[in-house]
Backbone bond lengths (Angstrom), bond angles and torsions (degrees), N, CA, C in turn:
res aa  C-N    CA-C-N  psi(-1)  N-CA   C-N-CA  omega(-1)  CA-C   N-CA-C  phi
1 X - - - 1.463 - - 1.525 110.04 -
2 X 1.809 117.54 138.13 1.281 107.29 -179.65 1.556 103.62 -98.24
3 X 1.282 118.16 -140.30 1.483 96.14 -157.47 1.644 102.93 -109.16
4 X 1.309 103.56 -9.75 1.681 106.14 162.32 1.458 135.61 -51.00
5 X 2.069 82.20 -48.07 2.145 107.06 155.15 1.027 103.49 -30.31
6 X 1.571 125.86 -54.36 1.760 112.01 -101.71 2.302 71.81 -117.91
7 X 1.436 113.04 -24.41 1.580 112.88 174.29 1.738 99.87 -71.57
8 X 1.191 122.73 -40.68 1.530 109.97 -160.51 1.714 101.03 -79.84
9 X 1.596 112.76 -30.18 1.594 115.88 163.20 1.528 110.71 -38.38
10 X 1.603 101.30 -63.45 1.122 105.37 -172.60 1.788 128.07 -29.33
11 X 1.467 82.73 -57.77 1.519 109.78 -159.02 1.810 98.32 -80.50
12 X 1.173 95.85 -1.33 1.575 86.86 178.79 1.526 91.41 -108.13
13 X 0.922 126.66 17.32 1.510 121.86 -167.57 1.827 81.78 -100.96
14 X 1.160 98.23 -70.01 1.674 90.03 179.49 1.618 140.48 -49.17
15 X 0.940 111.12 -24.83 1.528 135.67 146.63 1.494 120.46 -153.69
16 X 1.536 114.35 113.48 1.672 135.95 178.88 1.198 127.24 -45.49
17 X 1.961 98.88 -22.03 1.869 103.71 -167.33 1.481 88.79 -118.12
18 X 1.474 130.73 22.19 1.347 107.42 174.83 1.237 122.20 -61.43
19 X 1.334 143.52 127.53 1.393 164.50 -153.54 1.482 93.33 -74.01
20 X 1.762 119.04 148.31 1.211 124.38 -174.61 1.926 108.29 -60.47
21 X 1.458 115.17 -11.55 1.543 112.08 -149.18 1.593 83.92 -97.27
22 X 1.278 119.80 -34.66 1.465 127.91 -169.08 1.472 106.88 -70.74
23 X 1.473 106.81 -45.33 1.736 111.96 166.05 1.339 122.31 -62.27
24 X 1.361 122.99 -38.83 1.305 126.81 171.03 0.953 108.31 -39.92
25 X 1.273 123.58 -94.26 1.427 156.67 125.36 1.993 93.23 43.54
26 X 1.470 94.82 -82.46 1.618 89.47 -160.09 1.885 105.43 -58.50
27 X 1.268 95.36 -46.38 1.534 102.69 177.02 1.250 132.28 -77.05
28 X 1.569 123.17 9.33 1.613 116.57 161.10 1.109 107.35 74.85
29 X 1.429 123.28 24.93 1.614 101.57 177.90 2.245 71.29 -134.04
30 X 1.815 90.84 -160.65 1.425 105.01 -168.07 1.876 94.89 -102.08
31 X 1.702 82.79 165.26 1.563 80.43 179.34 1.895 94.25 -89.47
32 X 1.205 143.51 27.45 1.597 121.51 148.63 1.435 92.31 -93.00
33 X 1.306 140.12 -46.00 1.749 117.91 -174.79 1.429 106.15 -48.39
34 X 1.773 134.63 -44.10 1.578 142.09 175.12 1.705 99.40 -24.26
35 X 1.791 83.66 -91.62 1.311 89.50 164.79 1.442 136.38 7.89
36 X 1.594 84.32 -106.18 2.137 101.03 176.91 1.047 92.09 -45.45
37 X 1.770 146.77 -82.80 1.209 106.74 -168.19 1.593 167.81 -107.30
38 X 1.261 91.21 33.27 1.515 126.11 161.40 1.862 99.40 -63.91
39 X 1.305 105.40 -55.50 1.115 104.36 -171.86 1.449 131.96 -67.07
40 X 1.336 97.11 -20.76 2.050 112.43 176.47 1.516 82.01 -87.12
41 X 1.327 126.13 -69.70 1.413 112.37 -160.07 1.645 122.23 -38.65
42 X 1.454 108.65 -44.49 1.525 110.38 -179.95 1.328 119.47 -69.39
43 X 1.536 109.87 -29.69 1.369 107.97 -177.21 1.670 120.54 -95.81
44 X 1.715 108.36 -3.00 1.336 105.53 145.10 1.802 142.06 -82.64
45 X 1.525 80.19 -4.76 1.719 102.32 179.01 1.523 105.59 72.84
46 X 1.033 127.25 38.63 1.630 141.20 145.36 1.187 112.06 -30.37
47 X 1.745 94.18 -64.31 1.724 97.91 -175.33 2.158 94.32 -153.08
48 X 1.114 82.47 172.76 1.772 96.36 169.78 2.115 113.80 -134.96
49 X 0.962 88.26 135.59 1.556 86.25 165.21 1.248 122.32 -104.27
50 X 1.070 113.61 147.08 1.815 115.29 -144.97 1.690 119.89 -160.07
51 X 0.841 140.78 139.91 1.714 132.28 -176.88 1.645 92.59 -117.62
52 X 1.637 89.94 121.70 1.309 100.73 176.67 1.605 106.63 -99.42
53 X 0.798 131.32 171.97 1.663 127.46 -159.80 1.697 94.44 -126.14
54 X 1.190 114.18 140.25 2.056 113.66 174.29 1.109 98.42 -53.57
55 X 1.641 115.57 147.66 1.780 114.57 165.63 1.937 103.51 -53.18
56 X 1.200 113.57 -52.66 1.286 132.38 -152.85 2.230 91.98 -39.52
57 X 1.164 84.65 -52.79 1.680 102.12 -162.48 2.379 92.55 -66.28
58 X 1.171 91.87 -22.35 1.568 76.14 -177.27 1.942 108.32 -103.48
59 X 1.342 110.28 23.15 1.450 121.16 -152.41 1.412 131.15 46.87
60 X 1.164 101.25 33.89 1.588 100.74 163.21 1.629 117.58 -131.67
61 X 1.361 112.35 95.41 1.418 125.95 -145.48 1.519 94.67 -101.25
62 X 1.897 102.88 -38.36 1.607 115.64 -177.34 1.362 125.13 -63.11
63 X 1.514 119.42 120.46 1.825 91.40 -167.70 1.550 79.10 -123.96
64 X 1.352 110.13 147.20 1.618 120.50 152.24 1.854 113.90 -148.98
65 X 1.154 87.08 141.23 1.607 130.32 -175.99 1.746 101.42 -66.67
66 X 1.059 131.53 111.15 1.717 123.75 178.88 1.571 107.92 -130.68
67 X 1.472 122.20 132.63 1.356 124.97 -171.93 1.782 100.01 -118.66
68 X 1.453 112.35 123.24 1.302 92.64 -158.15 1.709 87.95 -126.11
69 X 1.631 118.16 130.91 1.371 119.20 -174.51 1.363 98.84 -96.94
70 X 1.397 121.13 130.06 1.340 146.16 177.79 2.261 116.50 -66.55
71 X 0.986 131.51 147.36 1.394 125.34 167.08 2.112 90.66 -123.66
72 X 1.342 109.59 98.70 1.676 102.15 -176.78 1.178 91.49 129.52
73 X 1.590 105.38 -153.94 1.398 154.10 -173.49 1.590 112.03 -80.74
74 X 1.526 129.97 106.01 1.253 134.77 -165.98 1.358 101.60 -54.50
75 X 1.228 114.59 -69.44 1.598 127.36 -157.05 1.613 121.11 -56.16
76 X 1.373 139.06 -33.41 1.482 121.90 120.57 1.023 112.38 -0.59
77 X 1.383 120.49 -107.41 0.862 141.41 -163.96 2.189 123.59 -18.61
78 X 1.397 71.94 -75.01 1.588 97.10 169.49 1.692 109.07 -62.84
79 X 1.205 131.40 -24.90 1.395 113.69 169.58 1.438 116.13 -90.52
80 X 1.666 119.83 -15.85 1.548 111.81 153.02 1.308 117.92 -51.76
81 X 1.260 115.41 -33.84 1.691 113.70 -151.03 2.232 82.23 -101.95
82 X 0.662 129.05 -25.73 1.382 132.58 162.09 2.000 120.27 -45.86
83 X 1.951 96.01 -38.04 1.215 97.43 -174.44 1.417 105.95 -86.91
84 X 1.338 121.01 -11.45 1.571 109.48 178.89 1.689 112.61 -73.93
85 X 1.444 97.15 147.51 1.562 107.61 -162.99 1.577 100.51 -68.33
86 X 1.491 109.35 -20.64 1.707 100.82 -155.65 1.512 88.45 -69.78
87 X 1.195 117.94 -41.78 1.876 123.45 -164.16 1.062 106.38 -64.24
88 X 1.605 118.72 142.00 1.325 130.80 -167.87 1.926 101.15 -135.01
89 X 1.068 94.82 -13.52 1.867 88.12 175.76 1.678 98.15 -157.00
90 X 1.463 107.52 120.64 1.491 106.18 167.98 1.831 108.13 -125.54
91 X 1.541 119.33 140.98 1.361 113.34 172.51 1.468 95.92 -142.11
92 X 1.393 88.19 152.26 1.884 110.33 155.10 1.380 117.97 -63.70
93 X 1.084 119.52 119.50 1.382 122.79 -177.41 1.959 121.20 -121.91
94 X 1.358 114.18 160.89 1.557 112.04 -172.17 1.770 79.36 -85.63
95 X 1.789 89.37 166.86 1.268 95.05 -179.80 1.391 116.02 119.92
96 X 1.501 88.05 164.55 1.967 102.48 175.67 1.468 100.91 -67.49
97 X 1.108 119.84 -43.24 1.907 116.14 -176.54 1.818 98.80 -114.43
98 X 1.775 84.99 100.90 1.517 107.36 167.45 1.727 132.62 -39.47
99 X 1.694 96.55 -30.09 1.888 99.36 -175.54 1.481 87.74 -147.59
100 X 1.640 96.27 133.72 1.666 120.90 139.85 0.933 128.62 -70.77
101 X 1.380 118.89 157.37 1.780 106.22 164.20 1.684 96.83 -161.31
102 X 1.436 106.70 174.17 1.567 98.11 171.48 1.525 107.70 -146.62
103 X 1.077 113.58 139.35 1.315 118.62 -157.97 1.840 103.91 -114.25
104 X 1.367 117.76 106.15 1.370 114.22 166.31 1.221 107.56 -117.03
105 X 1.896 114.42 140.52 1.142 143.61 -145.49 1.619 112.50 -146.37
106 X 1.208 124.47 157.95 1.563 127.01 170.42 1.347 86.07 -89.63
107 X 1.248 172.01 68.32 1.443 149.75 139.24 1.810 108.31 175.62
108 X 1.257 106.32 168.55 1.624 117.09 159.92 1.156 105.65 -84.36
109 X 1.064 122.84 -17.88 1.883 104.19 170.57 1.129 106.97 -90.01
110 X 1.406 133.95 -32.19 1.492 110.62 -169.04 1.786 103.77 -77.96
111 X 1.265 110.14 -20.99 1.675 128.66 174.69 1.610 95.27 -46.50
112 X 1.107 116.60 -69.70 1.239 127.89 176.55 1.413 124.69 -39.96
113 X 1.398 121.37 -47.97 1.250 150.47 -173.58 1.753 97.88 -60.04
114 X 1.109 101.12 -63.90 1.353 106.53 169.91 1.612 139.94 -50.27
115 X 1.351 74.86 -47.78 2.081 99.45 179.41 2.398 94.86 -56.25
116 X 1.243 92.20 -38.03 1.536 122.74 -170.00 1.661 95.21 -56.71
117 X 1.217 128.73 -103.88 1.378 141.19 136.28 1.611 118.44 20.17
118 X 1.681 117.78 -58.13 1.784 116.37 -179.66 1.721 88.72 -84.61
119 X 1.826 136.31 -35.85 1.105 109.68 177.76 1.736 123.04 -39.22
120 X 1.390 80.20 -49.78 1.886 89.07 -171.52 1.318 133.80 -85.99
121 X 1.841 94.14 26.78 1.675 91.29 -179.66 1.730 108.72 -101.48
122 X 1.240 110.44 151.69 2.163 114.91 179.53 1.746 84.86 -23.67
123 X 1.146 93.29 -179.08 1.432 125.51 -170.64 1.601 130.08 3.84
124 X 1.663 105.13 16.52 1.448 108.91 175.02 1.624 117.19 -102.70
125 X 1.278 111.03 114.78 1.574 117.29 -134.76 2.227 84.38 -114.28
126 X 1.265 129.09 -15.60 1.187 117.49 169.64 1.742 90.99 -150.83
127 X 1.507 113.80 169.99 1.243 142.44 120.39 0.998 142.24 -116.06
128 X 1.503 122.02 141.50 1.378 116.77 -177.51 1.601 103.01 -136.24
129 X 1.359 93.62 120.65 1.989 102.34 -178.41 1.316 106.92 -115.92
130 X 1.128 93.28 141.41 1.916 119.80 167.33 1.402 103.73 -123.53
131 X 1.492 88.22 117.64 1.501 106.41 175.02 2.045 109.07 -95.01
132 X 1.654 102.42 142.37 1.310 102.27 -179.91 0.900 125.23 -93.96
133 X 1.279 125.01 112.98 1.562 129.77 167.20 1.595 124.11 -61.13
134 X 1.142 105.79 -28.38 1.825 105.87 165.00 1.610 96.51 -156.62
135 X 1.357 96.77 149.41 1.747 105.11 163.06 1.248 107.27 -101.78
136 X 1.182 119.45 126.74 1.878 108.99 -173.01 1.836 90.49 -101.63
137 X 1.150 100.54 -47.55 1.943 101.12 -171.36 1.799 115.29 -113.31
138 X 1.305 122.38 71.33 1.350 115.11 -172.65 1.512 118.45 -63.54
139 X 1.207 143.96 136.44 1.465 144.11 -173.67 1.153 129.10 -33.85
140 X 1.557 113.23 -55.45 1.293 127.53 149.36 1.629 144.11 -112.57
141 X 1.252 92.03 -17.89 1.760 131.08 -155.22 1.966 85.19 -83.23
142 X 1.519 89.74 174.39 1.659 113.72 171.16 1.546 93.36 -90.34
143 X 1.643 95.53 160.22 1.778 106.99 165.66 1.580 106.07 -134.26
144 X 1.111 119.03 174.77 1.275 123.36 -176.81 1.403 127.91 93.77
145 X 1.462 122.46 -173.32 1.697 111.52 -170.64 1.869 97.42 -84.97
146 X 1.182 116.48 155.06 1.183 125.50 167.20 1.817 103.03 -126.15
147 X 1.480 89.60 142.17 1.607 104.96 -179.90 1.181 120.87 -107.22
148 X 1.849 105.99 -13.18 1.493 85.82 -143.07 1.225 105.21 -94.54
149 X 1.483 110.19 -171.44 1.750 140.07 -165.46 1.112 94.89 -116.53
150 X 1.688 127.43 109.75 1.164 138.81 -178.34 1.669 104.08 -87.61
151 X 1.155 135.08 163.19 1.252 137.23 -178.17 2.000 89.86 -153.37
152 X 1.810 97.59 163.49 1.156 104.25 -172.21 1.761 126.62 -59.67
153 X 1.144 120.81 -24.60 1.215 132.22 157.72 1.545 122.81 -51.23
154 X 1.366 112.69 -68.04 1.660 122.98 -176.48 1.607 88.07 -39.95
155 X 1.409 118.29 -71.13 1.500 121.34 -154.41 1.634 97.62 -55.71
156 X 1.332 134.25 -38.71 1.839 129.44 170.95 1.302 84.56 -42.12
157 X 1.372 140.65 -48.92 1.627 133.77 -124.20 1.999 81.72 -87.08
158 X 0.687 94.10 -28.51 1.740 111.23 -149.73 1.288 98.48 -64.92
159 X 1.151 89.54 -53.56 2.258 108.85 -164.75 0.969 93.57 -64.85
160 X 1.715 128.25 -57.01 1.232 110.70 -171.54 1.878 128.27 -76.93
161 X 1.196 128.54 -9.66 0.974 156.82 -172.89 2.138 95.34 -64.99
162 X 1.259 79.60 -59.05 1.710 101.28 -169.65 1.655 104.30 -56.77
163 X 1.263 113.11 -27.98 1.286 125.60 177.21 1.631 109.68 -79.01
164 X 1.288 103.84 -78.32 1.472 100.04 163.88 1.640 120.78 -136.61
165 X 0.958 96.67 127.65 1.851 111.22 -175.11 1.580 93.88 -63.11
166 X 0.646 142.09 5.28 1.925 129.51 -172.80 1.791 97.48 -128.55
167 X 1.070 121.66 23.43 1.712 116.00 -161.29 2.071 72.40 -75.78
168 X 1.410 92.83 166.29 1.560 116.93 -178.73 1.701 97.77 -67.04
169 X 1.571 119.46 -154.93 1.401 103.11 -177.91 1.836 72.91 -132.54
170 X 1.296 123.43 0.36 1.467 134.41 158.58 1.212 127.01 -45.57
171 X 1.203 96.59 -71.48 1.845 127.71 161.78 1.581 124.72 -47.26
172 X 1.740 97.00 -41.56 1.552 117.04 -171.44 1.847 96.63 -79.64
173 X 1.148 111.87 -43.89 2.052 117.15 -176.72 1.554 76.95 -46.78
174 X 1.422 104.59 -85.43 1.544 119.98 -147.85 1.639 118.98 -29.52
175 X 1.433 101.12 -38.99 1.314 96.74 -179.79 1.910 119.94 -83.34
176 X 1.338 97.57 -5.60 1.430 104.59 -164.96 2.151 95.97 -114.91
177 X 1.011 121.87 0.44 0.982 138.15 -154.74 1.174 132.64 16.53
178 X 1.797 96.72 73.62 1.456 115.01 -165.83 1.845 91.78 -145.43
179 X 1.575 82.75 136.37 1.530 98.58 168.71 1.590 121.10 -38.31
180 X 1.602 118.98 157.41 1.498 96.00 -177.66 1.499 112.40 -76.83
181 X 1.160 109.51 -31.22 1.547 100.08 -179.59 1.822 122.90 -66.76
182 X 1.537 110.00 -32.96 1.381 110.32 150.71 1.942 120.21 -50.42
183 X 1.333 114.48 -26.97 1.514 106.02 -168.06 1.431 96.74 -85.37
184 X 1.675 122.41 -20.26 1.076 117.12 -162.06 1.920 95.06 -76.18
185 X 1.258 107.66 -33.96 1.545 95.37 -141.98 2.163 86.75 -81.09
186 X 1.752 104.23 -20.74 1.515 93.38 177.97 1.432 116.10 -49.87
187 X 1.750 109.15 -52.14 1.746 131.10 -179.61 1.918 92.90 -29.71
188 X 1.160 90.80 -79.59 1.243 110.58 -158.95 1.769 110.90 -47.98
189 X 1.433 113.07 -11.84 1.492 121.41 -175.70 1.924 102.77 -92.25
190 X 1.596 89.91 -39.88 1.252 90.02 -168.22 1.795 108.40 -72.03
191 X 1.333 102.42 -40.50 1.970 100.90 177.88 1.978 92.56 -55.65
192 X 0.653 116.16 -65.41 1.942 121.35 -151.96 1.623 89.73 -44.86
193 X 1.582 116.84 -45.91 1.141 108.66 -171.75 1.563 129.16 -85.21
194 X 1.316 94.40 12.95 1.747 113.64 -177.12 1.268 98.02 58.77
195 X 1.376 141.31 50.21 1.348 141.83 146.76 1.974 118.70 -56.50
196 X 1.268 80.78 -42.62 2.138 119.66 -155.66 1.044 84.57 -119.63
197 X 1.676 117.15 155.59 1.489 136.53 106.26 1.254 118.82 -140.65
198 X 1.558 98.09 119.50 1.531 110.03 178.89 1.564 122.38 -82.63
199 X 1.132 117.76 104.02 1.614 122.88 177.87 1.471 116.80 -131.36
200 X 1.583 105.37 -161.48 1.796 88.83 175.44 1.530 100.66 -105.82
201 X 1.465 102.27 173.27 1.387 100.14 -173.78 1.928 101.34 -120.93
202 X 0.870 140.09 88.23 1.711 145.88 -139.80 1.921 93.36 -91.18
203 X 1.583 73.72 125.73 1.957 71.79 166.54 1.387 126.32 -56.84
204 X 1.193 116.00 148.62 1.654 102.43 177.56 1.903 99.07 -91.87
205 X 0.715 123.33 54.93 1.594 148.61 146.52 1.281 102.71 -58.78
206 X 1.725 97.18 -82.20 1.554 130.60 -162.37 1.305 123.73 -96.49
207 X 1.543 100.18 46.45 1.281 111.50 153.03 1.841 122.03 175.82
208 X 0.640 152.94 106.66 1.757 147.64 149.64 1.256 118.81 16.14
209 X 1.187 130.60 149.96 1.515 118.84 174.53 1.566 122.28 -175.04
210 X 1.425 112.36 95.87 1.493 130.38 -147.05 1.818 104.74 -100.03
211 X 1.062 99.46 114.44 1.723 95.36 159.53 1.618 131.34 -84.51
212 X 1.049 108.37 134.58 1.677 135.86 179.73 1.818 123.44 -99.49
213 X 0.929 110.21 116.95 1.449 135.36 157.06 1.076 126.96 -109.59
214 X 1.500 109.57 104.18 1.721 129.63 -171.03 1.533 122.15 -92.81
215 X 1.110 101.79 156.31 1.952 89.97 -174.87 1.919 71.64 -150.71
216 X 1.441 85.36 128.35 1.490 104.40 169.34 1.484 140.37 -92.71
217 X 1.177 139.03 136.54 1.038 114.35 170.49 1.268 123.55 -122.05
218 X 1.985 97.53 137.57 1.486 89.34 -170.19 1.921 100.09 85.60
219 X 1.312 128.80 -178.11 1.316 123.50 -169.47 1.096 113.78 -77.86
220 X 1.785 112.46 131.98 1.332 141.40 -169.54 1.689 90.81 -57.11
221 X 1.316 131.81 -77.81 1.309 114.20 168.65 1.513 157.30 -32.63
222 X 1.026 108.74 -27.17 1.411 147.59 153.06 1.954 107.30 -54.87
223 X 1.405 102.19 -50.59 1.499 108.77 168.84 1.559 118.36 -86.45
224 X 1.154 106.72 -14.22 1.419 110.83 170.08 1.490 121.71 -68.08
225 X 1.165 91.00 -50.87 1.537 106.91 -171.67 1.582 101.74 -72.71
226 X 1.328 137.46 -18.16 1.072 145.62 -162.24 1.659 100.09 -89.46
227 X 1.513 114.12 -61.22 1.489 128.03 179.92 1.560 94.16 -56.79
228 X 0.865 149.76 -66.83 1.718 174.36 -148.31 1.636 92.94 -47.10
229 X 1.490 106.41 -57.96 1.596 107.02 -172.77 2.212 110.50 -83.17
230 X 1.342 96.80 1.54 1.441 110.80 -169.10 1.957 88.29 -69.47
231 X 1.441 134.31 129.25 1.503 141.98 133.10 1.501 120.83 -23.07
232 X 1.427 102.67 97.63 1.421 111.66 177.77 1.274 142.89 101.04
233 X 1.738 92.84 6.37 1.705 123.29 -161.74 1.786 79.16 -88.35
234 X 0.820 128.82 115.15 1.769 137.40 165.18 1.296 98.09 -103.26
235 X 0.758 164.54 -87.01 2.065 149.29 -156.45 1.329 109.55 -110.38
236 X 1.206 127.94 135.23 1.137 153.00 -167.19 1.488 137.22 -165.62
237 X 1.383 108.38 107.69 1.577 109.64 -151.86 2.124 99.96 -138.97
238 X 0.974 107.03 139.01 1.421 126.95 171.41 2.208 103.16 -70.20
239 X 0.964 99.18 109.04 1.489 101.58 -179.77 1.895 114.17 -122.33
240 X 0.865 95.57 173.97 1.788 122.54 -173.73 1.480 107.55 -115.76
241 X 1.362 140.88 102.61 1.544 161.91 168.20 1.433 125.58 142.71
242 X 1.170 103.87 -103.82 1.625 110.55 -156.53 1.900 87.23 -74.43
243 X 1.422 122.15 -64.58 0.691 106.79 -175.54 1.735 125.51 -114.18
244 X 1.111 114.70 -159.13 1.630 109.51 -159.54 1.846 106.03 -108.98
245 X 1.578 91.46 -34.24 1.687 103.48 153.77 1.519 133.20 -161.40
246 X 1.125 113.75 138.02 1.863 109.29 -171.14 1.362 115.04 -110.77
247 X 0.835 97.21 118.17 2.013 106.83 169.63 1.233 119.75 -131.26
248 X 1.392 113.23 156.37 1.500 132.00 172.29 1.821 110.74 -73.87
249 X 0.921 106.00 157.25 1.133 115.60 158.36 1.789 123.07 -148.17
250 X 1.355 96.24 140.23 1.963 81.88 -176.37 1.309 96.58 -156.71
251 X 1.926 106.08 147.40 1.442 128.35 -176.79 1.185 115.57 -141.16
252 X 1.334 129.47 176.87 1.198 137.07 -175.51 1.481 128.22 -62.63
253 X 1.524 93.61 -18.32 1.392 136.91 -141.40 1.487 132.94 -142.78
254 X 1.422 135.24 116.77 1.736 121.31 160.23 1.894 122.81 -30.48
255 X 2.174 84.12 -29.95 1.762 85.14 -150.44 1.738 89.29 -86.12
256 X 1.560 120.73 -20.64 1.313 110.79 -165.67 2.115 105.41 -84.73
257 X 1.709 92.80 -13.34 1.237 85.20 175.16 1.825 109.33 -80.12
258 X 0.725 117.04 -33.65 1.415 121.44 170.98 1.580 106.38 -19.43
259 X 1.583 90.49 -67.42 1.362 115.85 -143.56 1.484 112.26 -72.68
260 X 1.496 104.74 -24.80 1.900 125.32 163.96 1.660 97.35 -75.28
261 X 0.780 156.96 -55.98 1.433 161.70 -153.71 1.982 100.41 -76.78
262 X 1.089 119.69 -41.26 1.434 135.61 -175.40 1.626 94.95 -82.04
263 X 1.563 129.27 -29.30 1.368 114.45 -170.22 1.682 101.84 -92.87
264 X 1.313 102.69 -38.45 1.924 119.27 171.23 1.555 94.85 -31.03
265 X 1.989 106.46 -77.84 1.443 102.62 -175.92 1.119 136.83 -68.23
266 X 1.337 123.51 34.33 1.473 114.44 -172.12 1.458 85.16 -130.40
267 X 1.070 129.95 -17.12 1.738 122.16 -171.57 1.657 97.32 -66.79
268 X 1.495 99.05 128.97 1.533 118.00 171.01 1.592 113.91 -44.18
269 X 1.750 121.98 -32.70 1.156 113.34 179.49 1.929 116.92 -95.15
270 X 1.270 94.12 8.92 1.871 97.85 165.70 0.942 106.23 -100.99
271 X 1.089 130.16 125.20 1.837 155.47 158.12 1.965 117.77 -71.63
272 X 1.189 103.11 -31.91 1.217 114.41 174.06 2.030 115.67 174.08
273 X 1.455 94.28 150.48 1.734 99.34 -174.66 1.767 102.68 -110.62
274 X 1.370 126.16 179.86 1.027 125.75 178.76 1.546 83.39 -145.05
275 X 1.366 142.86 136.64 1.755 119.84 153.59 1.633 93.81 -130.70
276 X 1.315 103.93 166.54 1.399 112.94 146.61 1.690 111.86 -156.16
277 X 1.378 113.16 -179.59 1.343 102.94 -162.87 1.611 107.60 -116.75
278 X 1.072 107.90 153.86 1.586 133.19 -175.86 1.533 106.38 -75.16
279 X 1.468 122.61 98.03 1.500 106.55 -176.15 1.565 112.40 -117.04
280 X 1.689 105.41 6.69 1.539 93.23 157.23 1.584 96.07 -163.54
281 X 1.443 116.62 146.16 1.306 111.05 -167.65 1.924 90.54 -117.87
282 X 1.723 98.47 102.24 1.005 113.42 -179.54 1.961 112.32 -59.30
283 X 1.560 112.78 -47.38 1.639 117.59 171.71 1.395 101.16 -159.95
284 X 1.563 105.71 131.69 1.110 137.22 166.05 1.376 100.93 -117.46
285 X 1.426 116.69 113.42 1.728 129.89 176.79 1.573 99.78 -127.13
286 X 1.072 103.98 155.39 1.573 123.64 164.44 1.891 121.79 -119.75
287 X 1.049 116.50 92.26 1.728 112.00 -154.86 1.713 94.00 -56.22
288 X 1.295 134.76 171.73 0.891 143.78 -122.21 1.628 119.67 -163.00
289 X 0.845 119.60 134.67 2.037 113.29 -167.31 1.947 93.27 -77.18
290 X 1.188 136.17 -25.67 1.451 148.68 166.17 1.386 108.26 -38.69
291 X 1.628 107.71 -45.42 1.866 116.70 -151.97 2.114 85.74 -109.19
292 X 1.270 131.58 -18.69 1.127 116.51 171.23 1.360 118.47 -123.91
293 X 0.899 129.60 29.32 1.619 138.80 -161.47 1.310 106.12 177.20
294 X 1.850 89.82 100.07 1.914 95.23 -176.24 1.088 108.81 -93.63
């Protein structure tokens, strides 16, 4: 992606269904350049736009962070811990602990259950979990409390959303059997209420992607909010263990990851970082209103 890609990503990152005239528009070019390349991008699989649904709303509210040190060959390893249903993202990582993974759950026991389960598989010789106390920046997903009262429609809205975040609001009635201007105003209830968020979802092809372990100083929030406004910080969550907070970070680039990692440590409220890097992303899943809502 050149860097026009990497502005219309952007801007779809902030809202998924922005209309080609609205993209134009922010980015200075025409809506037929949008177009063409929205349209090469999707159909090379660059990226997808997609509505990911809150864990909370699919019962898995519990999220924990697990660093698992290998005795051997990582990748075993990491594709056992890949086949468990609770795990929703596992990678190979540099480092003393060879694979990440993250485990979202309806409960601390089933959290547990799990943590239980990757102890006891061949060649996984430790774990170490950090459990999250808040997600302030989820990767793709919504964060925050959700209230709402789903009814049989929203969830049509849902399924199809998950498929593709850009469906018409034509397409979106039809399946929910609601006028388009009724589907529009559900969409629009369900993002405000952090039900949804429709953005793109970028191959990890096309781009780098470094993990962080924060130790704060002084209030963990206070450092949150600090890392939060840092360029390129994509997940970011307040946790319980080793460290005080863990986030992703990702660039175009080795040199742009540098350069996020150098702004992390210089903030007055980081005390110290830990990172290492992601060098194969064995599964990245998003669970699904399909797999909990028949």
């Amino acid at each position: 992606m050149d860097e026009i890609d990497r502005m219309l990503v952007a801007l779809l990152d902030g809202d998924g269904r922005r209309s080609h005239r609205e993209l134009a528009s922010a980015a200075g070019i025409t809506r037929a350049t949008v177009a063409a390349r929205l349209r090469r991008l999707l159909d090379s699989g660059a990226f997808t736009v997609q509505g990911v649904v809150h864990p909370s709303v699919l019962g898995r509210g519990t999220i924990c962070y697990a660093r698992i040190q290998v005795d051997g060959a990582a990748s075993p390893v990491a594709e056992a811990i890949a086949a468990l249903p609770e795990v929703v993202y596992v990678s190979i990582t540099t480092g003393r602990f060879a694979v990440a993974a993250e485990i979202r759950c309806g409960s601390d026991a089933a959290v547990d259950a799990a943590l239980t389960r990757m102890r006891g598989l061949p060649g996984a010789v430790r774990v170490e979990a950090l459990a999250y106390r808040e997600v302030i920046r989820d990767a793709v997903g919504p964060v925050g409390e959700v209230a709402a009262q789903l009814d049989a429609a929203d969830l049509a809205l849902l399924r199809v959303l998950e498929t593709d975040g850009r469906a018409s609001y034509v397409e979106l009635g039809a399946a929910a059997g609601l006028s388009a201007a009724a589907a529009r105003r559900r969409v629009l209830r369900l993002v405000q209420g952090s039900v949804v968020r429709i953005g793109p979802i970028v191959s990890r092809g096309s781009e780098h992607a470094l993990g962080m372990g924060i130790h704060a100083r002084g209030s963990a929030r206070d450092a949150a909010l600090d890392v939060a406004a840092v360029a390129g910080a994509r997940f970011l969550a307040r946790t319980v263990g080793a460290f005080d907070l863990l986030a992703t970070v990702r660039a175009p680039s080795a040199a742009g990851l540098a350069d996020t990692v150098d702004a992390v440590r210089a903030l007055p409220t980081v005390a110290g970082v830990e990172t290492w890097s992601h060098l194969r992303f064995v599964k990245e899943s998003y669970a699904s209103l399909s797999e909990d809502h028949p």
